[in-house]
TORPA-4810 file (N, C-alpha, C, O; in nm, 3 decimals):
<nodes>
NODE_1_1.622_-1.649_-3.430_1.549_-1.686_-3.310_1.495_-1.556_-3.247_1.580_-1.471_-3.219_X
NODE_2_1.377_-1.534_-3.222_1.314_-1.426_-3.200_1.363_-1.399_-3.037_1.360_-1.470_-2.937_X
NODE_3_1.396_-1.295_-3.057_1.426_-1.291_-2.860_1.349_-1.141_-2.803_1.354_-1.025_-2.846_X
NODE_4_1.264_-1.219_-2.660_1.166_-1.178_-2.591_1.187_-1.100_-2.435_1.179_-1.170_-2.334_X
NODE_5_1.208_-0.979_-2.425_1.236_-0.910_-2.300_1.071_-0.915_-2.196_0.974_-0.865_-2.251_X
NODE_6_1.060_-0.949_-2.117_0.885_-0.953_-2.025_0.972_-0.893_-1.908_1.058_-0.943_-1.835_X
NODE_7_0.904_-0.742_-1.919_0.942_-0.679_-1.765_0.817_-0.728_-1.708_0.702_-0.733_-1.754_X
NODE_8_0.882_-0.775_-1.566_0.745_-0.797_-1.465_0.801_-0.829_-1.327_0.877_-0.922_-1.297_X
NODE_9_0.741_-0.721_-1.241_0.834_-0.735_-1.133_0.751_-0.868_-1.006_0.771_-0.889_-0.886_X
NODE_10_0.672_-0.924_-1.091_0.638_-1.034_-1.001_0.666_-1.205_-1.066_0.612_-1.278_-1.149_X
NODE_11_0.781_-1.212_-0.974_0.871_-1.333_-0.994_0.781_-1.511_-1.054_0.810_-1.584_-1.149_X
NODE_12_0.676_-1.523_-0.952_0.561_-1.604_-1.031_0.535_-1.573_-1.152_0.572_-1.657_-1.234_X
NODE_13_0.476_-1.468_-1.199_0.458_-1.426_-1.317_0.537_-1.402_-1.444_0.490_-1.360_-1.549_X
NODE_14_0.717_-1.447_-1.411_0.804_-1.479_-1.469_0.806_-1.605_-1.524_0.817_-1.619_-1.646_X
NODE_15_0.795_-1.707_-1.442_0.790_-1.872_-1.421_0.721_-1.896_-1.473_0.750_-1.996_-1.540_X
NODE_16_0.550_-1.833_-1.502_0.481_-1.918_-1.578_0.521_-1.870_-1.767_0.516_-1.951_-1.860_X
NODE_17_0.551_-1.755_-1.777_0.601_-1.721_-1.890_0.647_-1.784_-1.926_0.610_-1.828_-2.035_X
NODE_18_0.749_-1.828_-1.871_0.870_-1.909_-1.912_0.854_-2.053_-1.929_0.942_-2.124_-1.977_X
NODE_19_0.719_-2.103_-1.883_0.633_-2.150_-1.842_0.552_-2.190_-1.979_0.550_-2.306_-2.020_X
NODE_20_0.493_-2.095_-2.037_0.453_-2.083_-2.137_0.508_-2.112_-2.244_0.475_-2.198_-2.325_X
NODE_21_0.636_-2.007_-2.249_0.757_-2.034_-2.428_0.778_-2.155_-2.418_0.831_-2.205_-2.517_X
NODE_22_0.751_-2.243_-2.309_0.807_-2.372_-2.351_0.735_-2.487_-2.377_0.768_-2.606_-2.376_X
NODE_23_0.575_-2.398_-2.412_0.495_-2.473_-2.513_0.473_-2.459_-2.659_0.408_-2.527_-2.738_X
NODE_24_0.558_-2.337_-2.675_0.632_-2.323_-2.813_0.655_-2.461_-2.904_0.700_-2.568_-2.862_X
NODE_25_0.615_-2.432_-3.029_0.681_-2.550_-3.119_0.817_-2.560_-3.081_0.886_-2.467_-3.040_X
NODE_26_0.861_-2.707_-3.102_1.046_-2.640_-3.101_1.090_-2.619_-3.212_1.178_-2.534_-3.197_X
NODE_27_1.079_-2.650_-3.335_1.096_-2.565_-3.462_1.096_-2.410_-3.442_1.171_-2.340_-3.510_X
NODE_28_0.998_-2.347_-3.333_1.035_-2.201_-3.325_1.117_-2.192_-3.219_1.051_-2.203_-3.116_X
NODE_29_1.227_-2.177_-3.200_1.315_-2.167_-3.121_1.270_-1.992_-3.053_1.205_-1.909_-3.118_X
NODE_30_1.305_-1.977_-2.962_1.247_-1.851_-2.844_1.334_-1.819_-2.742_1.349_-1.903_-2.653_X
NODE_31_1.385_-1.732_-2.739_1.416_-1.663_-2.618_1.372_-1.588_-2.518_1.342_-1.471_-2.544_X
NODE_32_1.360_-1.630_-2.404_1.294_-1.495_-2.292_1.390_-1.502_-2.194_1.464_-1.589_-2.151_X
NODE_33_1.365_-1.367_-2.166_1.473_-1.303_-2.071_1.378_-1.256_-1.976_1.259_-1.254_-2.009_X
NODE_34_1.420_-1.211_-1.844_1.310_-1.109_-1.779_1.405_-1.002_-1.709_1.516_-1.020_-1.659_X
NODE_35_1.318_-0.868_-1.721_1.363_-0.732_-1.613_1.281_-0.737_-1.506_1.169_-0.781_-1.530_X
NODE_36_1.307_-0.700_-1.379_1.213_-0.723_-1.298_1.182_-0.542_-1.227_1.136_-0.508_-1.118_X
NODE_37_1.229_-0.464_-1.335_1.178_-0.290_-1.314_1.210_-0.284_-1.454_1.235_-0.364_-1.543_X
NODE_38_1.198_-0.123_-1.437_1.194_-0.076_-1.602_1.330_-0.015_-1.597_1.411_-0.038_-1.687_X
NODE_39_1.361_0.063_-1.493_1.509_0.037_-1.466_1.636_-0.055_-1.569_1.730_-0.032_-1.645_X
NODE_40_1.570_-0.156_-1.515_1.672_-0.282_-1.537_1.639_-0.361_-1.693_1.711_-0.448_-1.741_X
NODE_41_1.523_-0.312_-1.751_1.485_-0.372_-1.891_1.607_-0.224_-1.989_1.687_-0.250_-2.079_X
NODE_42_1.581_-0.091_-1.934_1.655_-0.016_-2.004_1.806_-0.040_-2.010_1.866_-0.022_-2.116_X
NODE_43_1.858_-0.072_-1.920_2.023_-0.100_-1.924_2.021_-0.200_-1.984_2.124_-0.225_-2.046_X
NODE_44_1.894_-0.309_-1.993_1.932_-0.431_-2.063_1.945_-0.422_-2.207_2.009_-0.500_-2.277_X
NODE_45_1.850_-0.274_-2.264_1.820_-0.229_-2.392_1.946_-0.166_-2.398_1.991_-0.192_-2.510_X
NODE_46_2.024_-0.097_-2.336_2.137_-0.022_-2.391_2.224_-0.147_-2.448_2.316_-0.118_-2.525_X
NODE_47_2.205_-0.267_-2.419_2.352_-0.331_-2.473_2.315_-0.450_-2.554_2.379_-0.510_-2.641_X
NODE_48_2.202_-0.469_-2.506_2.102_-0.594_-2.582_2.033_-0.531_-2.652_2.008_-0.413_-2.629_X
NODE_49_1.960_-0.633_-2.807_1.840_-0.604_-2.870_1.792_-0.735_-2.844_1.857_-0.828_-2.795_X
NODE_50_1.671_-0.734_-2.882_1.552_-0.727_-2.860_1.397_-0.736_-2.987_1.353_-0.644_-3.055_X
NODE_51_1.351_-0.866_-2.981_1.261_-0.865_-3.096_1.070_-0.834_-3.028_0.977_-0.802_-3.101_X
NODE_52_1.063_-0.849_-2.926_0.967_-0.787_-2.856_0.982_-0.754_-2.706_1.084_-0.774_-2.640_X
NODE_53_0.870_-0.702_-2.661_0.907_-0.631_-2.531_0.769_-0.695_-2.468_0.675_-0.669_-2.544_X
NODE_54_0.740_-0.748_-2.387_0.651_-0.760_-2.317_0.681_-0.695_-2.109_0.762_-0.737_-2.026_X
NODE_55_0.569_-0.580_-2.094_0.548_-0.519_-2.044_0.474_-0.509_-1.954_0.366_-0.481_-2.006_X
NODE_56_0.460_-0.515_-1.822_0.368_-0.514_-1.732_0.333_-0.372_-1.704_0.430_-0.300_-1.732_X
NODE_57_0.261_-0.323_-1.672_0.203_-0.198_-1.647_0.208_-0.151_-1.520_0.146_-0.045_-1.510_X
NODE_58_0.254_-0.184_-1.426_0.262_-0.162_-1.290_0.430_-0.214_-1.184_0.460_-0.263_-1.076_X
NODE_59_0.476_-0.175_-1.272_0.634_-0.169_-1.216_0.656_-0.098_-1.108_0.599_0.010_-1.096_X
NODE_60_0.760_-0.153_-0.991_0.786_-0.090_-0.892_0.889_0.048_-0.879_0.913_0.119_-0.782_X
NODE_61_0.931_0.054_-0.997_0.997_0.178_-0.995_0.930_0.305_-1.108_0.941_0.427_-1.093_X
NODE_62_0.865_0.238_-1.211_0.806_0.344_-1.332_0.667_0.228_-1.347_0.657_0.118_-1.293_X
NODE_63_0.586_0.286_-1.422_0.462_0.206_-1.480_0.479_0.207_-1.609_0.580_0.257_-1.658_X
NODE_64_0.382_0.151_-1.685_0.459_0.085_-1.823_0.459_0.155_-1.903_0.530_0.134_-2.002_X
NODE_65_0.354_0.303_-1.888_0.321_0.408_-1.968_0.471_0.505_-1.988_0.507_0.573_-2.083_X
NODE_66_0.534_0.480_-1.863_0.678_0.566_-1.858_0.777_0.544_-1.950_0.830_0.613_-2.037_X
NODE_67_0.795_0.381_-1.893_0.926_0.286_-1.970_0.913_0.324_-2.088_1.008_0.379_-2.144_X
NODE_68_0.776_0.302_-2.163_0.763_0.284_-2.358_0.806_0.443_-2.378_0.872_0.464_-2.480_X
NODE_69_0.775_0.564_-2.292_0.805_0.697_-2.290_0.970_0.706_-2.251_0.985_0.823_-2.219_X
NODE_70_1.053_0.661_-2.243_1.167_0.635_-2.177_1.245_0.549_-2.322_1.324_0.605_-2.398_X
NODE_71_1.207_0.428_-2.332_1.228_0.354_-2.444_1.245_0.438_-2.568_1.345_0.441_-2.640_X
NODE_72_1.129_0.506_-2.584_1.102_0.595_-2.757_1.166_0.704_-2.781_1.187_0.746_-2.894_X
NODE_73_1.230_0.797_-2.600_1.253_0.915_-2.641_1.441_0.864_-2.691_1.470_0.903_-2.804_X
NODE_74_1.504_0.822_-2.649_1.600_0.766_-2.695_1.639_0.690_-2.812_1.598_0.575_-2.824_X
NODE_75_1.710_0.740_-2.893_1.684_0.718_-2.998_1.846_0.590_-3.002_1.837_0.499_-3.084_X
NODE_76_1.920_0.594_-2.952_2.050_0.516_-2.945_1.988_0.379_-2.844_2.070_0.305_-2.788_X
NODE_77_1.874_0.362_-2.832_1.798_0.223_-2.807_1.729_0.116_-2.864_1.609_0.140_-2.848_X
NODE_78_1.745_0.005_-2.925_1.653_-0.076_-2.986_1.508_-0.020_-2.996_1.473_0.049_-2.900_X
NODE_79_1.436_-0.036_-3.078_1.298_0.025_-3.069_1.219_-0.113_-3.124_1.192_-0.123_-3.244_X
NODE_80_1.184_-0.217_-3.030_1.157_-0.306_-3.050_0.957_-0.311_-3.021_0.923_-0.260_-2.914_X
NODE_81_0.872_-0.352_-3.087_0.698_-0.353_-3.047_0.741_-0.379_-2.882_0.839_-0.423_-2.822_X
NODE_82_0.590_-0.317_-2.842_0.558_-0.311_-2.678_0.450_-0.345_-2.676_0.352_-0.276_-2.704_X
NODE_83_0.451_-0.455_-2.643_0.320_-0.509_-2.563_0.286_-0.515_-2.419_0.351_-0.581_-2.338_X
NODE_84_0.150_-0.422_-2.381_0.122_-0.397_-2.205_0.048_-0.563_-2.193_-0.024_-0.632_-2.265_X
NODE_85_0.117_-0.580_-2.050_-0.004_-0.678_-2.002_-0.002_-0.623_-1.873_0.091_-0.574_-1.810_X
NODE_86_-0.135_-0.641_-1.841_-0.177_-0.580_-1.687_-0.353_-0.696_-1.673_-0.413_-0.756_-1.762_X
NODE_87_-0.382_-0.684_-1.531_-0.443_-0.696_-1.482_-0.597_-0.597_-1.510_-0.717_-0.626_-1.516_X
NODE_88_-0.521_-0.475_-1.522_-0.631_-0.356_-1.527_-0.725_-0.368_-1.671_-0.674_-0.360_-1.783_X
NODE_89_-0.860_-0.387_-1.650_-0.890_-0.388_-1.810_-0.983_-0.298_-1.875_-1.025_-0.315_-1.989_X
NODE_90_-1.015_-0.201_-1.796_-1.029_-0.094_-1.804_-1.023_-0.030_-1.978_-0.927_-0.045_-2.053_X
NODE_91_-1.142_0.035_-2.008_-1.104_0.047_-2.147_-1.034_0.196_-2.187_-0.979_0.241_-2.288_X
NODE_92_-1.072_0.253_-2.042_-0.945_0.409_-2.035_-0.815_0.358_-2.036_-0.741_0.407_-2.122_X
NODE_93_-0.773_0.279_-1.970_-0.665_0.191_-1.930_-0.573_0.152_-2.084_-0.469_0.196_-2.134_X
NODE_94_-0.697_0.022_-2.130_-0.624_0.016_-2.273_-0.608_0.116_-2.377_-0.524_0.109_-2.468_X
NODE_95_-0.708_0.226_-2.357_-0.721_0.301_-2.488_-0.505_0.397_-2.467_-0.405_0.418_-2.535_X
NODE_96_-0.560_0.419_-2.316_-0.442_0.535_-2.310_-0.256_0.422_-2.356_-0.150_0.478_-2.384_X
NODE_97_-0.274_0.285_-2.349_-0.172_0.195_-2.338_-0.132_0.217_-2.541_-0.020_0.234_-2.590_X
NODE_98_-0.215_0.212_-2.588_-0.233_0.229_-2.724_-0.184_0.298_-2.785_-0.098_0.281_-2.871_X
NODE_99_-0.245_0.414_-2.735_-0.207_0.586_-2.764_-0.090_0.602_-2.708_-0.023_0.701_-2.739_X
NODE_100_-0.056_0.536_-2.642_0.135_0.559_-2.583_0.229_0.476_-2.709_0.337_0.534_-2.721_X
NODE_101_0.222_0.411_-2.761_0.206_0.327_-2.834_0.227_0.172_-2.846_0.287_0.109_-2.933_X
NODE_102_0.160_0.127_-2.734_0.198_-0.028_-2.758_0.078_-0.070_-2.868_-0.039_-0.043_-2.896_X
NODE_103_0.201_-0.166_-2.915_0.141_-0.257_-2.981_0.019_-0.340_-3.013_-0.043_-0.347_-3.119_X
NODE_104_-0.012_-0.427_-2.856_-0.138_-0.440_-2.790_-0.126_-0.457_-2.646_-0.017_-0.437_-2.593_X
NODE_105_-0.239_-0.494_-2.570_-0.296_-0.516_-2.449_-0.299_-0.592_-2.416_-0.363_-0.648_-2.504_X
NODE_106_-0.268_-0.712_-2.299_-0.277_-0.853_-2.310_-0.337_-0.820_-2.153_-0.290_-0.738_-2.075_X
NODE_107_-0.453_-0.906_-2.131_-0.480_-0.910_-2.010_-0.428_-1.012_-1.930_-0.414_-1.124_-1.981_X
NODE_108_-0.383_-0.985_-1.764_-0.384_-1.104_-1.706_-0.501_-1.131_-1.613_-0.595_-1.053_-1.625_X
NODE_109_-0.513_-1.227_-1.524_-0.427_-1.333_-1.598_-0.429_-1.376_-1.698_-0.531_-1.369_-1.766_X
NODE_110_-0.331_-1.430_-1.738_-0.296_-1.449_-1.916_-0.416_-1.575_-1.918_-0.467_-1.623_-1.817_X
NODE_111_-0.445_-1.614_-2.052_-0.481_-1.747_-2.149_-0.391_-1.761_-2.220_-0.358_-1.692_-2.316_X
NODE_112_-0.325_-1.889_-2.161_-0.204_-1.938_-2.255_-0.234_-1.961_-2.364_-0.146_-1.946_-2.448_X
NODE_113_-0.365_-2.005_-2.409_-0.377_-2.024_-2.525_-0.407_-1.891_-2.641_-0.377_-1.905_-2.760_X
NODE_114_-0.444_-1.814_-2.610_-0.462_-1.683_-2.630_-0.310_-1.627_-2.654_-0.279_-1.597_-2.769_X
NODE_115_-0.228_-1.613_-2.563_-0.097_-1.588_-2.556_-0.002_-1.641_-2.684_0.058_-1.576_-2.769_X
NODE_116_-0.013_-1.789_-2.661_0.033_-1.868_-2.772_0.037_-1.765_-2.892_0.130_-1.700_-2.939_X
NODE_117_-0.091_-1.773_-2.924_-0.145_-1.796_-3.065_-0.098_-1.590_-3.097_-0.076_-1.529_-3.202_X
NODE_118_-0.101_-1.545_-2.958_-0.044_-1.372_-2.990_0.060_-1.350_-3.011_0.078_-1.260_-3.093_X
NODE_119_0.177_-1.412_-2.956_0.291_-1.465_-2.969_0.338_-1.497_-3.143_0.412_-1.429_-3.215_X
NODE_120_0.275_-1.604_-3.170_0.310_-1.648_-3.290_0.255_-1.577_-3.416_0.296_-1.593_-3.531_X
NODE_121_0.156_-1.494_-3.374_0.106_-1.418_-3.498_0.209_-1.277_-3.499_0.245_-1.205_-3.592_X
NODE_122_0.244_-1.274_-3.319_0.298_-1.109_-3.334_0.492_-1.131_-3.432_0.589_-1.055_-3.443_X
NODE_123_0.465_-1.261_-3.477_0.624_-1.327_-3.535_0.538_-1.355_-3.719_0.596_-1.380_-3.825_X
NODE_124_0.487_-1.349_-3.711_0.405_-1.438_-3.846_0.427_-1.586_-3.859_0.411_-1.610_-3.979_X
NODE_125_0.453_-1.683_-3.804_0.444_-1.800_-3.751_0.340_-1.851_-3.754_0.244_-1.789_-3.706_X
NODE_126_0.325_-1.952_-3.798_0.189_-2.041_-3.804_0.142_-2.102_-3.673_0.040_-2.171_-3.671_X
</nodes>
């Protein structure tokens, strides 16, 4: 069962996530969890793994460019794909999210359907 960390320190934006996985097939069974700083996704990484990371870019204690810099330099941490989602769509924005190395860019507000289908490809899932 693939299990899903989404730092995002805005609590709505938790709900619909969660919101979302649960338009999941149920044949794919899913886990999401949420951090609501980057803070609190790292202690969750010291003891938990983790099959993706979904990332907001504008955290109240670090921004998302930090965390994945925080995440990578540690090597006694899960090193699970990072995916940014932000608001900002900016193509300095995505290029530099990239080059840090996430995975991809997801804009919000999200398209669930878009999401879905990123979701299930970022698993190889039909």
């Amino acid at each position: 069962m693939p299990r899903v960390l989404y730092v995002e320190d805005d609590r709505l934006n938790i709900v619909l996530m969660e919101e979302v996985f649960r338009l999941l097939p149920p044949e794919q069974q899913w886990q999401l969890e949420a951090a609501e700083s980057g803070s609190e996704a790292l202690a969750l990484l010291a003891h938990e793994s983790f099959d993706l990371l979904l990332v907001d870019m504008n955290l109240p204690d670090m921004n998302g460019l930090r965390l994945l810099a925080r995440l990578r330099a540690d090597a006694s941490l899960p090193q699970p794909p990072c995916v940014a989602l932000s608001a900002d769509a900016l193509n300095e924005q995505v290029a530099a999210a990239r080059a840090a190395g996430f995975a991809d860019y997801w804009l919000k507000p999200i398209d669930v359907k878009q999401l879905l289908a990123a979701l299930q490809s970022q698993f190889g899932l039909p």
